[in-house]
MMTF fields as JSON, N, C-alpha, C and O atoms, coordinates in Angstrom:
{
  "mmtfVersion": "1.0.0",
  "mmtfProducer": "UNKNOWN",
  "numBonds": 291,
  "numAtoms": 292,
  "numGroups": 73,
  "numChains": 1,
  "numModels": 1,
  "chainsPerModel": [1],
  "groupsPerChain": [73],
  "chainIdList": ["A"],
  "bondAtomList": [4, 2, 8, 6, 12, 10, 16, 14, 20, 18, 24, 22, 28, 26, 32, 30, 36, 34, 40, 38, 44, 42, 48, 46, 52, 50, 56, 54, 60, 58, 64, 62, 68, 66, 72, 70, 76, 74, 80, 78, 84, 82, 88, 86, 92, 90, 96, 94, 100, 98, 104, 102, 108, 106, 112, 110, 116, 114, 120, 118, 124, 122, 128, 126, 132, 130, 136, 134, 140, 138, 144, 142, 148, 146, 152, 150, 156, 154, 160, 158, 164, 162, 168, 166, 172, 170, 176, 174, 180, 178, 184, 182, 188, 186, 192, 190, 196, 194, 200, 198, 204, 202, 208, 206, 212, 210, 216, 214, 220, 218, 224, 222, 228, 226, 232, 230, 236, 234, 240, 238, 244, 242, 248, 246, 252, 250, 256, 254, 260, 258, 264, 262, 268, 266, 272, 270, 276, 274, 280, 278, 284, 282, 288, 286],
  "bondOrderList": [1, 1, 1, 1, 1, 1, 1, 1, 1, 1, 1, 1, 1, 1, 1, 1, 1, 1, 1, 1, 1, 1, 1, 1, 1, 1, 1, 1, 1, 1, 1, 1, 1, 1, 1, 1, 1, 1, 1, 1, 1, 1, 1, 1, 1, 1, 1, 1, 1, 1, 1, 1, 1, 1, 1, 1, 1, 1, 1, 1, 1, 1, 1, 1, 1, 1, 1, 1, 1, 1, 1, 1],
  "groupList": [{"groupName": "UNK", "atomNameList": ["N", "CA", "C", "O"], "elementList": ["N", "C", "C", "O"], "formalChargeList": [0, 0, 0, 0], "bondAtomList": [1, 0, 2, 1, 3, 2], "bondOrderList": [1, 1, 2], "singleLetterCode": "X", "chemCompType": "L-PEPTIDE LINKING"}],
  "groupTypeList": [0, 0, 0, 0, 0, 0, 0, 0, 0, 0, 0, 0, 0, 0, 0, 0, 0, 0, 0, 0, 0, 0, 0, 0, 0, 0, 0, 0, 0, 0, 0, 0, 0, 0, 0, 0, 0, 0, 0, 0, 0, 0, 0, 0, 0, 0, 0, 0, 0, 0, 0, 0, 0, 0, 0, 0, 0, 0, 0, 0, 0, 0, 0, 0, 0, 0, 0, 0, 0, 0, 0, 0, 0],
  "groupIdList": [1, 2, 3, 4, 5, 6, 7, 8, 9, 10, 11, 12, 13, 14, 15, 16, 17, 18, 19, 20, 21, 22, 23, 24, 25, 26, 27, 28, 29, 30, 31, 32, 33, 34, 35, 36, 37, 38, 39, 40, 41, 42, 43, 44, 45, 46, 47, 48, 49, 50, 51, 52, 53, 54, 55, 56, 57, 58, 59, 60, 61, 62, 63, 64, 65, 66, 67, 68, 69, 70, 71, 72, 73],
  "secStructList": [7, 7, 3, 3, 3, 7, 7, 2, 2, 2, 2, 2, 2, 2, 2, 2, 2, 6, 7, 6, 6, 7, 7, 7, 7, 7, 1, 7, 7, 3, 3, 3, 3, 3, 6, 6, 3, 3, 3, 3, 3, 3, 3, 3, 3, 7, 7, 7, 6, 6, 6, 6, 7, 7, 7, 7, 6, 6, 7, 7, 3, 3, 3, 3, 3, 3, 3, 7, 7, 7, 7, 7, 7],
  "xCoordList": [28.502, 27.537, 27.68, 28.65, 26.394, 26.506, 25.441, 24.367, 25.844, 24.643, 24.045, 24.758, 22.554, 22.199, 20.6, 19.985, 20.076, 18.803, 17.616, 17.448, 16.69, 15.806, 14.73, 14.543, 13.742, 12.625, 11.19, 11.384, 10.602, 9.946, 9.114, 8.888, 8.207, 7.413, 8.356, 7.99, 9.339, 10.517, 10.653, 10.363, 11.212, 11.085, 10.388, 10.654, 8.813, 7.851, 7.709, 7.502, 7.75, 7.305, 8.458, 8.158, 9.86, 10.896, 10.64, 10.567, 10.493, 10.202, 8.435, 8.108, 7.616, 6.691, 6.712, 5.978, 8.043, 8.469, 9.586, 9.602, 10.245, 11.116, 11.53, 12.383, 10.724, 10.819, 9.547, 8.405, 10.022, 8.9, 7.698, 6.501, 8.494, 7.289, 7.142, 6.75, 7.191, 6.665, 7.379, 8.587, 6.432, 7.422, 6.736, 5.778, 8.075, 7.715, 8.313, 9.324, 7.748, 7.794, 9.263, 9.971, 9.445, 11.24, 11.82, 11.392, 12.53, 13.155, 13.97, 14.329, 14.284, 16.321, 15.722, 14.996, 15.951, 16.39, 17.037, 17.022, 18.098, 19.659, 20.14, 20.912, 19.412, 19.583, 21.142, 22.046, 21.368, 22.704, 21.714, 20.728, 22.479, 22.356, 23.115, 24.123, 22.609, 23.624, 23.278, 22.199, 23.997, 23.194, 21.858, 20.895, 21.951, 20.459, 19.469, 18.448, 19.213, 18.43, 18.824, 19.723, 18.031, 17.7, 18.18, 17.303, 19.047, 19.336, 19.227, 19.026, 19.408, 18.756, 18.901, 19.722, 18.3, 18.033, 18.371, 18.575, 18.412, 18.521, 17.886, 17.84, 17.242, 16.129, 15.976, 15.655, 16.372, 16.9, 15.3, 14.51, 15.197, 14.123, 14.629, 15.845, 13.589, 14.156, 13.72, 12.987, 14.279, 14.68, 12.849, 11.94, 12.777, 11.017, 10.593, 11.041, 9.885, 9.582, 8.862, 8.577, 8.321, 8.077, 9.169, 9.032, 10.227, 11.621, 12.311, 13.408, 11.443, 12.004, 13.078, 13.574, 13.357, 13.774, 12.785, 11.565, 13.398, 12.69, 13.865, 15.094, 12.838, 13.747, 14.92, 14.861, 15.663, 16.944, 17.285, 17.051, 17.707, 18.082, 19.344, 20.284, 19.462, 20.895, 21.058, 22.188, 19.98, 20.342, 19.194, 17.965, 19.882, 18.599, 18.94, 20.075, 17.663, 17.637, 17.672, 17.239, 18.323, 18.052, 16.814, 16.242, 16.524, 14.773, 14.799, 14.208, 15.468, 15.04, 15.983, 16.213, 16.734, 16.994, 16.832, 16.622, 16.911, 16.35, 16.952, 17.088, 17.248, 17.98, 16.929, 15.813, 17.345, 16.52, 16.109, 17.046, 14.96, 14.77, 15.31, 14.862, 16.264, 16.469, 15.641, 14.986, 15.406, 14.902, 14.856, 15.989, 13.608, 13.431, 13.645, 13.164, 14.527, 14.264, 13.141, 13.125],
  "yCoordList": [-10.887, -9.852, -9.465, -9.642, -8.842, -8.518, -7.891, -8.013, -6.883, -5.771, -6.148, -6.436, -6.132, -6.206, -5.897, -6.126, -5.491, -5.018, -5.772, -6.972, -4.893, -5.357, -5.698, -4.785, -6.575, -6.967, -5.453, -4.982, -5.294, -4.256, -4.721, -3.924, -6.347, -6.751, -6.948, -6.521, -7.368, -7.25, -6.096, -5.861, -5.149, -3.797, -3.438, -3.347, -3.097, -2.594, -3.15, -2.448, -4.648, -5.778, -5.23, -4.673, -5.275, -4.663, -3.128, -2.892, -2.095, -0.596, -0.441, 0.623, -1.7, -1.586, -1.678, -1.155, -2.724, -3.68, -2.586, -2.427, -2.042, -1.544, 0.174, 0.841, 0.333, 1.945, 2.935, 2.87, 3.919, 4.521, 5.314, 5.506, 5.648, 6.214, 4.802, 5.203, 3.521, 2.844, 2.709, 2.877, 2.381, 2.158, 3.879, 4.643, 3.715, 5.0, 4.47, 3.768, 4.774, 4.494, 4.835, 5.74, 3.851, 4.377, 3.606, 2.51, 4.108, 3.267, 2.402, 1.585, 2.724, 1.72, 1.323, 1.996, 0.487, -0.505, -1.088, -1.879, -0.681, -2.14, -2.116, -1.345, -3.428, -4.105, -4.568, -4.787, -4.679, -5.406, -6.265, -6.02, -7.866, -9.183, -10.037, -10.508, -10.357, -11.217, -12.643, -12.771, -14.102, -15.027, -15.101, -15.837, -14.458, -14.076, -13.569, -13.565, -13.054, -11.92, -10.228, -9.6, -10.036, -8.586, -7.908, -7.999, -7.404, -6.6, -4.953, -4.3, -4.451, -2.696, -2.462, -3.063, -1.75, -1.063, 0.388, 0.862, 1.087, 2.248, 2.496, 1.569, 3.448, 3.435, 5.042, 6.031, 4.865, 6.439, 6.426, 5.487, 7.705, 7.777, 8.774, 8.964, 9.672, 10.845, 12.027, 12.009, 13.098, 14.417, 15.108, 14.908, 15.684, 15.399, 16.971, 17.714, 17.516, 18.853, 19.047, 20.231, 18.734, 19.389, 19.697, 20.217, 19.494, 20.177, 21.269, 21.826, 21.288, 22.795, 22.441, 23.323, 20.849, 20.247, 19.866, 19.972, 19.414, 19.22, 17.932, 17.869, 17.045, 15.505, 15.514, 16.031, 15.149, 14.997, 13.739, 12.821, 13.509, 12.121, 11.887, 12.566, 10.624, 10.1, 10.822, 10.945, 11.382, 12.085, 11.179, 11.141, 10.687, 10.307, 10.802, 11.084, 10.929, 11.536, 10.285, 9.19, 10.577, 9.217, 9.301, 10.377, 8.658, 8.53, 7.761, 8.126, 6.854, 6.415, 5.431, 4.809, 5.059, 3.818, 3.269, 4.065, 2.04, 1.654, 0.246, -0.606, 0.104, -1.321, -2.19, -1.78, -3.631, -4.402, -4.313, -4.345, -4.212, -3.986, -5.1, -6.239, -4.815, -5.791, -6.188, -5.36, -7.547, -8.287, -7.735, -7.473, -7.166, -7.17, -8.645, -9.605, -8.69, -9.688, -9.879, -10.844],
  "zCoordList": [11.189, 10.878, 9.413, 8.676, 9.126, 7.426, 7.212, 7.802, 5.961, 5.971, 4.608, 3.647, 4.565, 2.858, 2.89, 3.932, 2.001, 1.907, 2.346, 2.127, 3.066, 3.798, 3.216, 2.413, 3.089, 2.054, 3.066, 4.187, 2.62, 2.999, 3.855, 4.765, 3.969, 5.117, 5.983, 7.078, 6.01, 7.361, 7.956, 9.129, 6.963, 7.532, 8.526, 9.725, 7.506, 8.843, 9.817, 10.807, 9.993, 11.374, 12.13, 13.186, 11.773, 12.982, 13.221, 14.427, 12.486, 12.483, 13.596, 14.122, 13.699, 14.335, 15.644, 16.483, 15.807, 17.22, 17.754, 18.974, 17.199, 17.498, 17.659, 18.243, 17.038, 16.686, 17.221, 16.767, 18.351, 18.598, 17.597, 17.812, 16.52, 15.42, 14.702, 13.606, 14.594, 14.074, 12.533, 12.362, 11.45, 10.292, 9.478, 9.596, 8.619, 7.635, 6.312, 6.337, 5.253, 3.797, 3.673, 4.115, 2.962, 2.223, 0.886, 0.526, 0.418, -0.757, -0.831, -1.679, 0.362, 0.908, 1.986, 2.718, 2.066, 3.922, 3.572, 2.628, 4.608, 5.261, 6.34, 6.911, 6.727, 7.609, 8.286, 7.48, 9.468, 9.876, 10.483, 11.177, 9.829, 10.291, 10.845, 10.319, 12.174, 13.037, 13.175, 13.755, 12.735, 13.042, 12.023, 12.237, 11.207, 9.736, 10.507, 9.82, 11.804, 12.115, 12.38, 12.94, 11.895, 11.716, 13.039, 13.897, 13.372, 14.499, 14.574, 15.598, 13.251, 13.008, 11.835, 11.141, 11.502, 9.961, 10.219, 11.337, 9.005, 8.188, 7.344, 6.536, 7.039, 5.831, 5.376, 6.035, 3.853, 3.154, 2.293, 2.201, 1.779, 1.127, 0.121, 0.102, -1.018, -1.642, -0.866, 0.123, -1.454, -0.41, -0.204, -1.009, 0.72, 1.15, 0.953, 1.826, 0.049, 0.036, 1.052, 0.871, 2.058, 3.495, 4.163, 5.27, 3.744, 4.645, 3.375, 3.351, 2.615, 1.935, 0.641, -0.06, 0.451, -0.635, -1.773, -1.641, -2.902, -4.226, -4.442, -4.396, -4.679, -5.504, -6.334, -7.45, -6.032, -7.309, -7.747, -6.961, -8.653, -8.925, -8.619, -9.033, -7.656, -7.026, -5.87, -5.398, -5.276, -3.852, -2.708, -2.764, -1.972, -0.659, 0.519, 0.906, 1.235, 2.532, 3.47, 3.112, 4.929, 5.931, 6.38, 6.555, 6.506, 7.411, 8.91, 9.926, 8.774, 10.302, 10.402, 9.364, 11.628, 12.248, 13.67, 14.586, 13.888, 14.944, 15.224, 14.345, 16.339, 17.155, 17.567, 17.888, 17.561, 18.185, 19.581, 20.379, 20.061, 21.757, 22.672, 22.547, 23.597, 24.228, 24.968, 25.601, 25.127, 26.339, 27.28, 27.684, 28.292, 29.894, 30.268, 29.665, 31.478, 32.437, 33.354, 34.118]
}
């Protein structure tokens, strides 16, 4: 396994498949890769003045993560 940044059309296609809110804009995605697929991400963004913050530089907020869905049998 190995963690390293997510290209952003990857992102959303797993954040679409995988994640009940779907994908959301961010600056960071990283991915853990097993076998070179994508098994879950993390995705930070900057600090969001709808939660009562103002941007700083060198500060990010988490935004979302999400696991690969397992297989139904």
């Amino acid at each position: 396994m190995h963690v390293k940044q997510v290209p952003t059309t990857e992102a959303m296609l797993f954040l679409d498949s995988n994640h009940i809110q779907g994908k959301l804009g961010s600056k960071i995605k990283l991915g853990l890769y097993y076998e070179d697929r994508l098994v879950s991400i993390m995705t930070f963004g900057g600090l969001r003045k709808s939660l009562g913050s103002n941007k700083k530089e060198g500060i990010l907020n988490y935004l979302d993560f999400a696991m690969k869905k397992i297989q139904q049998l």
